[in-house]
Backbone of each chain as nested JSON, in Angstrom:
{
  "chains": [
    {"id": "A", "residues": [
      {"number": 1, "name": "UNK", "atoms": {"N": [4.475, -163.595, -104.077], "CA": [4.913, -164.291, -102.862], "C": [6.301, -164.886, -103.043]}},
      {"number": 2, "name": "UNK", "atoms": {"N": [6.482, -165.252, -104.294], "CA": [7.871, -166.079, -104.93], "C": [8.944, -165.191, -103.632]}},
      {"number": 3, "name": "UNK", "atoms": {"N": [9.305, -163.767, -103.818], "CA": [10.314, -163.317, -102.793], "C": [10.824, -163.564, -101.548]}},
      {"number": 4, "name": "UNK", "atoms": {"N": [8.959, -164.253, -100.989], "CA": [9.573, -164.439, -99.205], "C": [9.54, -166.142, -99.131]}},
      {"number": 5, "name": "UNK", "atoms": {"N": [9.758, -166.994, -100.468], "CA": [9.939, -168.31, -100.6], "C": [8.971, -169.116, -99.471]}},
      {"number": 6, "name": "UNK", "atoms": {"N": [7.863, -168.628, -99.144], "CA": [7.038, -169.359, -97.712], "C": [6.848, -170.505, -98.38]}},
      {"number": 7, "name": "UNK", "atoms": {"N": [6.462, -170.496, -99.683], "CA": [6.142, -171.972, -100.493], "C": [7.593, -173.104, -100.646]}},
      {"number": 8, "name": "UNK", "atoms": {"N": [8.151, -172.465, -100.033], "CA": [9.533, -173.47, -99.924], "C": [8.643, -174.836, -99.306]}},
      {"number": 9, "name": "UNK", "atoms": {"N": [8.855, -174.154, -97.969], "CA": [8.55, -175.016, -97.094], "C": [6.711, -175.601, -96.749]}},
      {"number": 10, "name": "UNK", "atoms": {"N": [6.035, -174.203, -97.392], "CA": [4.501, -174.751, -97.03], "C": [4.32, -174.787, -98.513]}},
      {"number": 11, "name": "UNK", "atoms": {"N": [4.612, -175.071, -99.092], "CA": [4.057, -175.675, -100.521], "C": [3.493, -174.861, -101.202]}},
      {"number": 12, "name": "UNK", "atoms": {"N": [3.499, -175.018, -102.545], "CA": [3.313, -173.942, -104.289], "C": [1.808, -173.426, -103.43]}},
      {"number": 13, "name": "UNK", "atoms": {"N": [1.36, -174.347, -103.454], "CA": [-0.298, -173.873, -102.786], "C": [-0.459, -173.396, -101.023]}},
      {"number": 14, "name": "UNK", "atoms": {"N": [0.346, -173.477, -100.075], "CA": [0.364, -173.35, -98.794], "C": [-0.609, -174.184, -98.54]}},
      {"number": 15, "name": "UNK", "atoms": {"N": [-0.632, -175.46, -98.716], "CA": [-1.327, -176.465, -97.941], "C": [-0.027, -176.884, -96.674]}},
      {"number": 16, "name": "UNK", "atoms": {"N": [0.767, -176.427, -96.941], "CA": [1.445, -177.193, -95.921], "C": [2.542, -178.263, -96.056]}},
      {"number": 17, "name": "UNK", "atoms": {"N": [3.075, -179.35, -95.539], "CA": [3.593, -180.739, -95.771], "C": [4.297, -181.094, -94.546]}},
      {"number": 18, "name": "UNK", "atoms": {"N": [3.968, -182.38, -94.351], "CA": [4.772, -182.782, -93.114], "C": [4.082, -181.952, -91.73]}},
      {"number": 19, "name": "UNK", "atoms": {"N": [5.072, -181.777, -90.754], "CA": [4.394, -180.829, -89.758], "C": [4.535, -179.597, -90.096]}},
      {"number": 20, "name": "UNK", "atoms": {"N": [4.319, -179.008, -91.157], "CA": [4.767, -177.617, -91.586], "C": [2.827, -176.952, -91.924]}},
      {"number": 21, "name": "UNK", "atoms": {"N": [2.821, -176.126, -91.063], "CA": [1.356, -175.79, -91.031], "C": [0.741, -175.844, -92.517]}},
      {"number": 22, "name": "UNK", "atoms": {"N": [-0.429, -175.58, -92.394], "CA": [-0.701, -175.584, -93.906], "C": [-1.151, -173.376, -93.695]}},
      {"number": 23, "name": "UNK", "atoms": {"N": [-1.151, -172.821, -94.729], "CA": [-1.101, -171.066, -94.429], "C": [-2.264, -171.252, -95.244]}},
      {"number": 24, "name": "UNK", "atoms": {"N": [-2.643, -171.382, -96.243], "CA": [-3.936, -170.506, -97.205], "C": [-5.409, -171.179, -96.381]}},
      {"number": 25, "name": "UNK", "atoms": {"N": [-5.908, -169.859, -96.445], "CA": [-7.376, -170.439, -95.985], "C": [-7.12, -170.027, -93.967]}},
      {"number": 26, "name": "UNK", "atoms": {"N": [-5.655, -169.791, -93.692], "CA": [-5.977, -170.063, -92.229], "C": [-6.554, -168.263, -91.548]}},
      {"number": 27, "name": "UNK", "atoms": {"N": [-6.725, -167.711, -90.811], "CA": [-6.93, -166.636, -90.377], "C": [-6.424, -165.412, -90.125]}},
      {"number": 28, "name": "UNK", "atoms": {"N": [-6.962, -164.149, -91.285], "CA": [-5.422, -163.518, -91.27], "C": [-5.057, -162.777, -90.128]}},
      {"number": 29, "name": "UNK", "atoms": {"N": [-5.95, -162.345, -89.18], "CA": [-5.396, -161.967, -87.679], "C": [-4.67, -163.069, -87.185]}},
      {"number": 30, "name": "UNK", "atoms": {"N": [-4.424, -164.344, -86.888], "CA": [-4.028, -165.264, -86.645], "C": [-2.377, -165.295, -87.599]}},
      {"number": 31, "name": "UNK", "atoms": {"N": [-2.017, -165.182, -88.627], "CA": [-1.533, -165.126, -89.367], "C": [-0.59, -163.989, -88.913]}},
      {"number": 32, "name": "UNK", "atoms": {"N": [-1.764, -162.808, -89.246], "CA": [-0.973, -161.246, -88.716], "C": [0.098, -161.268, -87.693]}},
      {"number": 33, "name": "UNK", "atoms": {"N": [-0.588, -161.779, -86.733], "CA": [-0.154, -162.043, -85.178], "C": [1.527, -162.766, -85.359]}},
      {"number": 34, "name": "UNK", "atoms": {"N": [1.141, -163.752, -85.511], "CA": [2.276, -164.716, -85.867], "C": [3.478, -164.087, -86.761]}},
      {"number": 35, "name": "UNK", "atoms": {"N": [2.984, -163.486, -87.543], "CA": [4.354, -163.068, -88.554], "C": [5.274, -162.062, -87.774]}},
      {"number": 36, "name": "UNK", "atoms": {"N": [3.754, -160.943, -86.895], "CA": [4.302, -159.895, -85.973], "C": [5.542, -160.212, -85.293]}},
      {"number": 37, "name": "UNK", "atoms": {"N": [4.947, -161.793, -84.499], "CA": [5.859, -161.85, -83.392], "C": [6.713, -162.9, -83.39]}},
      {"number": 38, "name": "UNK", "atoms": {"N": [6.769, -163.287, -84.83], "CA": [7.993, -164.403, -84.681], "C": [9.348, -162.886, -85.038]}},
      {"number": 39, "name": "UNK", "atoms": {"N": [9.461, -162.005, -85.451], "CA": [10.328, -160.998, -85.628], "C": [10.952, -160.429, -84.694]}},
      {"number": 40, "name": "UNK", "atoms": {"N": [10.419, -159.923, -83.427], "CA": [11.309, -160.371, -81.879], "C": [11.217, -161.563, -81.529]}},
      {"number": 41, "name": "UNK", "atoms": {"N": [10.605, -162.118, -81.771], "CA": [11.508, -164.121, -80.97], "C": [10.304, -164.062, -79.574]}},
      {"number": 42, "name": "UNK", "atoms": {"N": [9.359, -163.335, -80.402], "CA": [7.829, -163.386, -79.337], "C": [7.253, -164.691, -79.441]}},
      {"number": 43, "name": "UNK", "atoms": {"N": [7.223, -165.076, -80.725], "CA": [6.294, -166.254, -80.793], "C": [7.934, -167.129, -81.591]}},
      {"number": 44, "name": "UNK", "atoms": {"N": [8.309, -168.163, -80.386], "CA": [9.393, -168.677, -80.789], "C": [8.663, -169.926, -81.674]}},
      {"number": 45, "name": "UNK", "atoms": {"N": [9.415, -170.281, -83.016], "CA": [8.85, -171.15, -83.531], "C": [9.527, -172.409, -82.981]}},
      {"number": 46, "name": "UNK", "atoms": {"N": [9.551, -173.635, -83.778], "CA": [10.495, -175.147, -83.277], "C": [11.975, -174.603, -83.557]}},
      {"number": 47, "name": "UNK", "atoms": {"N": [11.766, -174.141, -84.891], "CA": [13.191, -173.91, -85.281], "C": [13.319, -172.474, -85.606]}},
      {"number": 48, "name": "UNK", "atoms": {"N": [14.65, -171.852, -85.904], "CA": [14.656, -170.339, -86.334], "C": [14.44, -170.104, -87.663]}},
      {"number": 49, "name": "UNK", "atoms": {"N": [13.746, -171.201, -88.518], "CA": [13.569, -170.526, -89.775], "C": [12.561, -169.173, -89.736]}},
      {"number": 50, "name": "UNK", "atoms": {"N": [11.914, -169.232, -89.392], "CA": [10.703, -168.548, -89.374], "C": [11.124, -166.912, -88.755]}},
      {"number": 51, "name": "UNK", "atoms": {"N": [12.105, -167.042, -87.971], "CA": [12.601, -165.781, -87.404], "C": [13.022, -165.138, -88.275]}},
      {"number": 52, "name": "UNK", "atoms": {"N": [13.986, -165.981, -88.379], "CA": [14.906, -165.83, -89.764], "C": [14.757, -164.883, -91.052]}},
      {"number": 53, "name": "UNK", "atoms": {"N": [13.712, -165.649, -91.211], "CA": [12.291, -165.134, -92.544], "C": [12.088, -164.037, -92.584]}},
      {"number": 54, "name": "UNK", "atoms": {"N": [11.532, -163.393, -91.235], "CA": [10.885, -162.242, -91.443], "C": [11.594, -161.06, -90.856]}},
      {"number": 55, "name": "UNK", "atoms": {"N": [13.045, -161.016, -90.653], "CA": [13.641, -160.151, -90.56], "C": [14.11, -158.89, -91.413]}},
      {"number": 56, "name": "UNK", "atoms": {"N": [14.506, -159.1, -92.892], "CA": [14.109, -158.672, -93.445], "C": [12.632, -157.987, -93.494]}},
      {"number": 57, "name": "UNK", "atoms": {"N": [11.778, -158.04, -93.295], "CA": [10.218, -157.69, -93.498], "C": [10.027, -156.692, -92.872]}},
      {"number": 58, "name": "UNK", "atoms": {"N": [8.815, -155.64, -93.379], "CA": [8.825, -154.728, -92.882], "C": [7.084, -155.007, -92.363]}},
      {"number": 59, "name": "UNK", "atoms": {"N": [6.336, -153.928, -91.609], "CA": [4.892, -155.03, -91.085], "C": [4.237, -154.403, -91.858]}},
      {"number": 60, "name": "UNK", "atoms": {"N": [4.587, -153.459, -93.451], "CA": [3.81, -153.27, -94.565], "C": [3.319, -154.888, -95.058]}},
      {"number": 61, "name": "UNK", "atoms": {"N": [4.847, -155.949, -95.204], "CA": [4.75, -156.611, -96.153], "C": [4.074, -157.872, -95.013]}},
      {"number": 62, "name": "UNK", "atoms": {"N": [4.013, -157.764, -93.722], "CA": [3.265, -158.644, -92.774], "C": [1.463, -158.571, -93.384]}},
      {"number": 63, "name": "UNK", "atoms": {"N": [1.346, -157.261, -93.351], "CA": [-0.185, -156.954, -93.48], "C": [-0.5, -158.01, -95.068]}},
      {"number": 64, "name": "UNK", "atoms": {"N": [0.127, -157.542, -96.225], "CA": [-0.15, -158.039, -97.003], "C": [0.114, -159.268, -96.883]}},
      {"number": 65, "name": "UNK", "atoms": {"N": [1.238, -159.828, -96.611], "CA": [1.129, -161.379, -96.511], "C": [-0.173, -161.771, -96.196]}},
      {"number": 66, "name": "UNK", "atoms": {"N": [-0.405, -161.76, -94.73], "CA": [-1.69, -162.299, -94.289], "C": [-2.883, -161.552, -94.62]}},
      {"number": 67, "name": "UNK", "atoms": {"N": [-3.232, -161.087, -95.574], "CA": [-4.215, -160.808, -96.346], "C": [-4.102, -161.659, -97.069]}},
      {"number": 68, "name": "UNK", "atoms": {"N": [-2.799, -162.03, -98.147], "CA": [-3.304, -162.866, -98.839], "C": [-3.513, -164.505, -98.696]}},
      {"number": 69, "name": "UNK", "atoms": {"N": [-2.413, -164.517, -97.669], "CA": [-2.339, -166.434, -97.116], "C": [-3.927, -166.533, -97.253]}},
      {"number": 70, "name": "UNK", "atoms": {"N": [-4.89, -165.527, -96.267], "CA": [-6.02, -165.799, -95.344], "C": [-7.227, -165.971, -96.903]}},
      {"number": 71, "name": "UNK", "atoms": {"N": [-6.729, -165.566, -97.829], "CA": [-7.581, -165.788, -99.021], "C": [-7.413, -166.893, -99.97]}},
      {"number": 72, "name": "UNK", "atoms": {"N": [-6.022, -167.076, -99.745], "CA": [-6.091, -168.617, -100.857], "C": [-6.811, -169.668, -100.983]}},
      {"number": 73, "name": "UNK", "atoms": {"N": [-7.399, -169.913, -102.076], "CA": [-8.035, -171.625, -101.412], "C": [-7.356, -172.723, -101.662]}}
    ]},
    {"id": "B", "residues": [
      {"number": 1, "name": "UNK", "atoms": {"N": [-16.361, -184.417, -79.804], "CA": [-15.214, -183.021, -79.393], "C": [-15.668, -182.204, -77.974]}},
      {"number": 2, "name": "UNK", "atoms": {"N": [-17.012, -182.369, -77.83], "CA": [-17.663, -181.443, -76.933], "C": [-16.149, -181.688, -75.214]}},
      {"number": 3, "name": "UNK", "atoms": {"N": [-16.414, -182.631, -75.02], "CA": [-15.443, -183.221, -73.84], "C": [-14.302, -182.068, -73.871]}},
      {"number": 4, "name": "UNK", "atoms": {"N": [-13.523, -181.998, -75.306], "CA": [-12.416, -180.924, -74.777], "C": [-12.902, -179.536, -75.145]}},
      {"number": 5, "name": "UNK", "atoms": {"N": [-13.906, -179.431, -75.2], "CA": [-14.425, -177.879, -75.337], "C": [-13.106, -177.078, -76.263]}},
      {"number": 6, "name": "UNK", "atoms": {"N": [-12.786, -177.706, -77.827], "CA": [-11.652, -177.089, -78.659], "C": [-12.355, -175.701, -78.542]}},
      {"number": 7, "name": "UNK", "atoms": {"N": [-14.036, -175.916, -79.358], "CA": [-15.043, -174.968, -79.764], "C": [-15.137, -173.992, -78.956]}},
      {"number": 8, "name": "UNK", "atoms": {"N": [-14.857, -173.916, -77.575], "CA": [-15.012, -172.621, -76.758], "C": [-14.276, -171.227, -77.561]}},
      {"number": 9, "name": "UNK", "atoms": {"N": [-12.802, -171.864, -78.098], "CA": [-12.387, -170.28, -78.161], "C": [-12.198, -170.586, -79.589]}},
      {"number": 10, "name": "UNK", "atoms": {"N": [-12.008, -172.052, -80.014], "CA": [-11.83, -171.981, -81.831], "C": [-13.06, -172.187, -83.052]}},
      {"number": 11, "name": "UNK", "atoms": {"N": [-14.255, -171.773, -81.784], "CA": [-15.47, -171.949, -82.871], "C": [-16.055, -172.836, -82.867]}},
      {"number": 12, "name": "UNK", "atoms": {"N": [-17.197, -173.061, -83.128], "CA": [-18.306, -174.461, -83.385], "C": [-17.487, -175.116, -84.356]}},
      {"number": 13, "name": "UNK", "atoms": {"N": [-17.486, -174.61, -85.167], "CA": [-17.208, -174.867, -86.467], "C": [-15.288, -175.491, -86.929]}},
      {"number": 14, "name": "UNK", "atoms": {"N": [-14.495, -174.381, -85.768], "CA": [-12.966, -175.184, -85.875], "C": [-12.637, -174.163, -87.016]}},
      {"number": 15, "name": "UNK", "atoms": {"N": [-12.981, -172.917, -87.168], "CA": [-12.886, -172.099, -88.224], "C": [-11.814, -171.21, -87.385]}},
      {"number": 16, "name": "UNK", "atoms": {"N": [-11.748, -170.665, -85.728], "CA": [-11.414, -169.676, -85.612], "C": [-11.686, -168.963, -85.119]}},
      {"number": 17, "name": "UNK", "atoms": {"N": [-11.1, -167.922, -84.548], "CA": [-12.038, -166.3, -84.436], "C": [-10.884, -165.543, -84.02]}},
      {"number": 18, "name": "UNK", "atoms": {"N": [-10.714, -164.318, -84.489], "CA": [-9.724, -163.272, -83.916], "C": [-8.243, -164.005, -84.463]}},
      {"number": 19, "name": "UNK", "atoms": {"N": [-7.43, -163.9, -83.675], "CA": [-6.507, -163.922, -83.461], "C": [-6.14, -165.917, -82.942]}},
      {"number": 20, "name": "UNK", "atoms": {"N": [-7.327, -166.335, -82.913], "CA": [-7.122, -167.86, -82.248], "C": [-7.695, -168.416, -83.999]}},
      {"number": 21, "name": "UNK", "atoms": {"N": [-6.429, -169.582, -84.062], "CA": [-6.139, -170.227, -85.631], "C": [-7.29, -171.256, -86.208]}},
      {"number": 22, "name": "UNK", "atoms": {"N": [-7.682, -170.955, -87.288], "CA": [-8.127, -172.238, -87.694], "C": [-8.053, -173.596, -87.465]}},
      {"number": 23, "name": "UNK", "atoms": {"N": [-8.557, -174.553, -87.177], "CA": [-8.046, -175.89, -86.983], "C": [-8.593, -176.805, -88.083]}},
      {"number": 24, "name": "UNK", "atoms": {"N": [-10.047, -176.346, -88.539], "CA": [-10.507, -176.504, -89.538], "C": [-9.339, -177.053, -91.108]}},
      {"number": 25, "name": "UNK", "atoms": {"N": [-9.212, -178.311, -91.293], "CA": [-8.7, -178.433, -92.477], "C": [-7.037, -177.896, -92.645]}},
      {"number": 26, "name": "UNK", "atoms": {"N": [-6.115, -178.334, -91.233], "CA": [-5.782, -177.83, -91.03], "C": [-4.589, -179.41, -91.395]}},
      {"number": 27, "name": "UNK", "atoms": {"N": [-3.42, -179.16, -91.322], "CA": [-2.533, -180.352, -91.832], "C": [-2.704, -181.941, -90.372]}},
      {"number": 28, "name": "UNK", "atoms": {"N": [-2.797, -182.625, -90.743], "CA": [-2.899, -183.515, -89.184], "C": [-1.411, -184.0, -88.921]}},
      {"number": 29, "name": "UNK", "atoms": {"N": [-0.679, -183.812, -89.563], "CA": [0.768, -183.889, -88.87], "C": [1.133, -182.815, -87.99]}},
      {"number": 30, "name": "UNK", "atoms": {"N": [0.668, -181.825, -88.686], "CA": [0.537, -180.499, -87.628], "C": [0.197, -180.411, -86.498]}},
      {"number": 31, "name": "UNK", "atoms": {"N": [-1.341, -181.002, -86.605], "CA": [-2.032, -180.834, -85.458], "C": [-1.624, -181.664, -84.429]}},
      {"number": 32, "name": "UNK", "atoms": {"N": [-1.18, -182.811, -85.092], "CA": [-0.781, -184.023, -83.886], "C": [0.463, -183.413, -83.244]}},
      {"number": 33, "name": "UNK", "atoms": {"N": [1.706, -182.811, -83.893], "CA": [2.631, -182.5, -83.52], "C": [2.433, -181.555, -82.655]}},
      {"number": 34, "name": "UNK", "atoms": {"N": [1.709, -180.603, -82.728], "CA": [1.616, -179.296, -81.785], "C": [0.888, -179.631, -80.193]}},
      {"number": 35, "name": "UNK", "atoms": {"N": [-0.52, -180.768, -80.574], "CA": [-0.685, -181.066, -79.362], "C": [0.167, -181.946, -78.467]}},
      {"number": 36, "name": "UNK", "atoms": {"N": [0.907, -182.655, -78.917], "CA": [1.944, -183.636, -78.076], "C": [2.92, -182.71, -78.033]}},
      {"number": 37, "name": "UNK", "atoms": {"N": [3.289, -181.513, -78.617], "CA": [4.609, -180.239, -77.817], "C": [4.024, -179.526, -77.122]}},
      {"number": 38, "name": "UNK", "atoms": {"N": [2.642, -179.73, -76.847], "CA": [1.885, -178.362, -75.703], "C": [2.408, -179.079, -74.232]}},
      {"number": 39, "name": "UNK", "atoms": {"N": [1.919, -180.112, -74.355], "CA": [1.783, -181.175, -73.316], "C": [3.011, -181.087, -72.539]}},
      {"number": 40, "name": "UNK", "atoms": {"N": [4.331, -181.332, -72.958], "CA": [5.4, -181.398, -72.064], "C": [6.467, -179.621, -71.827]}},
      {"number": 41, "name": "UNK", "atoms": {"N": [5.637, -178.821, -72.845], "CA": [5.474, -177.362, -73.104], "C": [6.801, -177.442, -74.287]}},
      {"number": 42, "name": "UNK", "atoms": {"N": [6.734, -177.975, -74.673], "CA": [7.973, -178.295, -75.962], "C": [7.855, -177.117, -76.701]}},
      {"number": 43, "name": "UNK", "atoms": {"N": [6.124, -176.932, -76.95], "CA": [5.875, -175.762, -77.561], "C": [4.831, -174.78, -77.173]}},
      {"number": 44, "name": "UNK", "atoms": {"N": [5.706, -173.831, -76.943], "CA": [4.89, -172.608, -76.245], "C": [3.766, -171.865, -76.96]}},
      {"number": 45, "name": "UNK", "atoms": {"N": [2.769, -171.91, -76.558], "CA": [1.838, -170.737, -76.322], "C": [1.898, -169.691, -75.878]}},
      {"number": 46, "name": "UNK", "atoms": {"N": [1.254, -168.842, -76.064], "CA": [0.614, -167.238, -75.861], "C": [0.497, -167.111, -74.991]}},
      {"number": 47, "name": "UNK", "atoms": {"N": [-0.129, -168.292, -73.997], "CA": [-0.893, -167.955, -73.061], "C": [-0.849, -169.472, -72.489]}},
      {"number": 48, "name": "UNK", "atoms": {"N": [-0.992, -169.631, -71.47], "CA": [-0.656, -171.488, -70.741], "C": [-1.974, -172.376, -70.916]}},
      {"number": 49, "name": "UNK", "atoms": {"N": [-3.205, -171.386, -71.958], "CA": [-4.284, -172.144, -71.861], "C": [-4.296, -173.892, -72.827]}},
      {"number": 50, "name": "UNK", "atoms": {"N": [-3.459, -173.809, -73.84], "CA": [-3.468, -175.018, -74.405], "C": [-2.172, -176.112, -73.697]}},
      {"number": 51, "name": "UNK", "atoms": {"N": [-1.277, -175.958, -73.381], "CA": [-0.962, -176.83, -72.043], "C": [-1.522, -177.056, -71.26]}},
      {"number": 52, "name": "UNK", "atoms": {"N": [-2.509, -176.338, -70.625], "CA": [-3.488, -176.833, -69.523], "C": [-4.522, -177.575, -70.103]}},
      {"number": 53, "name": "UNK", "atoms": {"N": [-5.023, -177.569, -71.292], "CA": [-6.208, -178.134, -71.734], "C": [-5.292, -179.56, -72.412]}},
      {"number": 54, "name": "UNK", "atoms": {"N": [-4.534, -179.822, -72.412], "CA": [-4.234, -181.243, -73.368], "C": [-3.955, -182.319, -72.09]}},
      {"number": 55, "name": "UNK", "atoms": {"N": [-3.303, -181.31, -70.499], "CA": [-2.937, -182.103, -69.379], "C": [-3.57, -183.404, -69.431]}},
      {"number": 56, "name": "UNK", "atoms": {"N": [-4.713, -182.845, -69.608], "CA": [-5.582, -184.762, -68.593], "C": [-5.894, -185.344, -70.631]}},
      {"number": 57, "name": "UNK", "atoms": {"N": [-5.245, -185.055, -71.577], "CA": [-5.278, -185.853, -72.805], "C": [-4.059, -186.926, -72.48]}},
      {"number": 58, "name": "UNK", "atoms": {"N": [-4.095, -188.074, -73.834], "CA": [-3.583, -189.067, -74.002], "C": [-3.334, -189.039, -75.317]}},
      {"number": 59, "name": "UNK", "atoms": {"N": [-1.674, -190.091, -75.23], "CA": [-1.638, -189.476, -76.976], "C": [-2.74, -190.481, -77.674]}},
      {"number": 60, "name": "UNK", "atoms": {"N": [-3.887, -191.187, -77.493], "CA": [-4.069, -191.8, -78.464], "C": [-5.301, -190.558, -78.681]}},
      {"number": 61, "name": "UNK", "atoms": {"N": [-5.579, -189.681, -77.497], "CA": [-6.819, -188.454, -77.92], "C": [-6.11, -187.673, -78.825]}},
      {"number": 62, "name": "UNK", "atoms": {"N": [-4.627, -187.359, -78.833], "CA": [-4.495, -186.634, -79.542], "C": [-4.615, -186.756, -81.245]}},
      {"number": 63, "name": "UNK", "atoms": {"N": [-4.059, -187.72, -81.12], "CA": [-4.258, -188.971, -82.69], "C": [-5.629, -188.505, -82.828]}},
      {"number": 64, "name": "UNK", "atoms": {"N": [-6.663, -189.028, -82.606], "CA": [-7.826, -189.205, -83.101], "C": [-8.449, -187.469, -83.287]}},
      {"number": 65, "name": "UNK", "atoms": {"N": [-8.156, -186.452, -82.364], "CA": [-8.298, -185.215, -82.2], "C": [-7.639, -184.47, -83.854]}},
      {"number": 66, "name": "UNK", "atoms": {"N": [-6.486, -185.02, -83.989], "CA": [-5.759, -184.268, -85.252], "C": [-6.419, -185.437, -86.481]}},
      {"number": 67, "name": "UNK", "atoms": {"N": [-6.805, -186.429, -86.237], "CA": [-7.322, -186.998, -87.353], "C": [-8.563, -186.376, -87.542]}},
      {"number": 68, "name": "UNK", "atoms": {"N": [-9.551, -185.544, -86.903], "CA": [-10.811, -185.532, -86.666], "C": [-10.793, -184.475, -87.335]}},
      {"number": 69, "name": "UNK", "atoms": {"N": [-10.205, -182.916, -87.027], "CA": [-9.586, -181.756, -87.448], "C": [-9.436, -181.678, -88.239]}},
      {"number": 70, "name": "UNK", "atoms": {"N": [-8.633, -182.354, -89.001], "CA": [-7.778, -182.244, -89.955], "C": [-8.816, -182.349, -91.383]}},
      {"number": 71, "name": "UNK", "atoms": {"N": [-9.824, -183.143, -90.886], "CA": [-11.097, -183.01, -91.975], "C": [-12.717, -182.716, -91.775]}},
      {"number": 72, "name": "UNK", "atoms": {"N": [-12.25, -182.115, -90.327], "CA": [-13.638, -180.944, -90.775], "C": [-13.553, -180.267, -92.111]}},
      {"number": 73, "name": "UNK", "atoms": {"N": [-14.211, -180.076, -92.34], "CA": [-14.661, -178.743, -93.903], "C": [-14.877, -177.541, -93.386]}}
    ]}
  ]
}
């Protein structure tokens, strides 16, 4: 995960911090969804980090992400 | 909780289903923040159903709503 730095901001563990969702444990269709569509500016976040993020990404590395967020405990 | 019917589309339980997110154990800065940006539509939804459901809330429901959430198991 170290590459797409998500633990920057949601923490070593993806619990989260602050208003920054918490990711492990949450739902990976839910997850799926979200990564899908913050990449056209479908699901606008507060800020453009998140756009940002997953531009680079291809929706190989979407699938796996949220496979694994949706398993962490 | 029954009053805002969360459980209709996020589960008895606040676990989820499909594509609609966990709330379950979910950060309460989060949660508080997202329901007080539905409200004035600060922050958009999918769909206009969670702006319509927070309308007739108050922020002190929302407080107690993201405190409540935030530690289901």
């Amino acid at each position: 995960m170290a590459p797409n730095h998500c633990n920057f901001c949601h923490a070593p563990n993806f619990a989260g911090q602050e208003q920054i969702p918490r990711l492990a444990g949450q739902r990976e269709d839910y997850l799926l969804k979200a990564l899908r569509d913050y990449k056209p500016g479908a699901r606008p976040g507060y800020e453009p980090t998140m756009a940002n993020v997953v531009q680079p990404m291809k929706d190989e590395d979407f699938v796996e992400l949220a496979y694994y967020l949706a398993r962490v405990k």
